[in-house]
N, C-alpha and C positions, 0 to 999 in steps of 0.2 A: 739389754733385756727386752727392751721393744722388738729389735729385731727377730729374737726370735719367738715371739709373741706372731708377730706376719707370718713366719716360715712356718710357723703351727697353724694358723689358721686355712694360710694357703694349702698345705696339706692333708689338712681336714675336709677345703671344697672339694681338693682334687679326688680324692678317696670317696666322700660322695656321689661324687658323678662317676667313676667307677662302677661303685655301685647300682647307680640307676643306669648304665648299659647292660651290667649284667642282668639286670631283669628285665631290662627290653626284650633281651637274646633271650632270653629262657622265655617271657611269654610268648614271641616270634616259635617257638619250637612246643608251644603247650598245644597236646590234642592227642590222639586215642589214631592209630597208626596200624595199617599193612605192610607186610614189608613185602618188598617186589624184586630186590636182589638181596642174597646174601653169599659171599662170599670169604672165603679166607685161606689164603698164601697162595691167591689168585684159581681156585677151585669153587665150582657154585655147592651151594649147600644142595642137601638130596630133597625132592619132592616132599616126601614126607616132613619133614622138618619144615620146610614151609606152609606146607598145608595148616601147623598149628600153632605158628607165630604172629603173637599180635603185639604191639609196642605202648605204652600209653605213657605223656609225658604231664606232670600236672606240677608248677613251680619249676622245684629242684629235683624231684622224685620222678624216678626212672622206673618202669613196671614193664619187664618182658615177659609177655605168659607164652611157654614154649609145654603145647601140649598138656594144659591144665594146670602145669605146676608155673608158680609165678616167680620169678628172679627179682629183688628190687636194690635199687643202687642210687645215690644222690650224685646228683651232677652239679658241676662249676664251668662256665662258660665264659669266654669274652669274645665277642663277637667284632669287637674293635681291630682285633688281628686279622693279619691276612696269611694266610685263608684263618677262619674264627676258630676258635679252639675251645676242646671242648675235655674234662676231665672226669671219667666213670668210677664214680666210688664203688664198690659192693656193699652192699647191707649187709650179706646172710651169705650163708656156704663159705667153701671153703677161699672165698677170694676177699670175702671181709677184710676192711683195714689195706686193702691192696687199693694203687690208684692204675686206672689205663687211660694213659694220654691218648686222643686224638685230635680230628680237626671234623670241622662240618661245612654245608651251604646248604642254603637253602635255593632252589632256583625253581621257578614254575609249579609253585605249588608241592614239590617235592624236598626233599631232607635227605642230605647223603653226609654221611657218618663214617668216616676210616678209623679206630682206632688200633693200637695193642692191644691183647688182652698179658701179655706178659708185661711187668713194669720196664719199659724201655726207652726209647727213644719218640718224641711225637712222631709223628709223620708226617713229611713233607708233600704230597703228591695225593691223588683219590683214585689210588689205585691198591688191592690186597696184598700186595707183593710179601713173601717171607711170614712173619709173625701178624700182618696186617688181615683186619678183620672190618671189611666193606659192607655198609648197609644202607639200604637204598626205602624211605619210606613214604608211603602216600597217606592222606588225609583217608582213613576210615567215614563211607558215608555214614551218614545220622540216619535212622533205622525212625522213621515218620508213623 
């Protein structure tokens, strides 16, 4: 009985600090976002489409406003993997209840984002290729 009394416990630390990586990794990624590539099945998105893409990430809540209207999705991350993984809930429309694996990094101040948007396979590589949907974002300046 003791022993598994330990194996609970120990299971309980480990699952905590789980958890406090995953909100490292989430606040490491919190902030109000341009996007500067998008891409997907290795084709850049059209001008326009980017001209009214903004990203904003706050916690777990994901907020894409593409042209006024705003997309919102809850994310799960662990940042522990290599390369860190990253999973896009949908809120609303027609992708609710759907999950799209991908992966992220952060490197120089930038945030690069591969995922699926079809439920499939993560992605191994930070590249669009096929169903793979690349995003590239920089820190929106603070408007003083």
């Amino acid at each position: 009985m003791k022993r598994f009394a330990v194996a609970a416990s120990l299971l309980a630390v480990s699952l905590a600090g789980v958890a406090l990586a995953d909100e490292k990794a989430l606040k490491e990624l919190e902030g109000s976002y341009v996007v500067t590539v998008l891409e997907k099945g290795g084709k850049a998105a059209p001008k326009e489409v980017m001209d009214g893409l903004k990203v904003s990430i706050k916690g777990d809540a994901l907020t894409i406003t593409v042209g006024g209207e705003e997309k919102k999705a809850k994310l799960k991350v662990d940042g522990a993997k290599t390369p860190a993984t990253i999973d896009i809930l949908p809120s609303d429309g027609p992708e609710k209840g759907k999950t799209f694996p991908g992966i992220y990094k952060v490197e120089k101040g930038e945030v690069t984002i591969v995922f699926h948007e079809k439920e499939a396979d993560r992605p191994k590589e930070f590249k669009s290729e096929g169903e793979g949907m690349l995003m590239k974002l920089k820190k929106a300046e603070e408007k003083k």
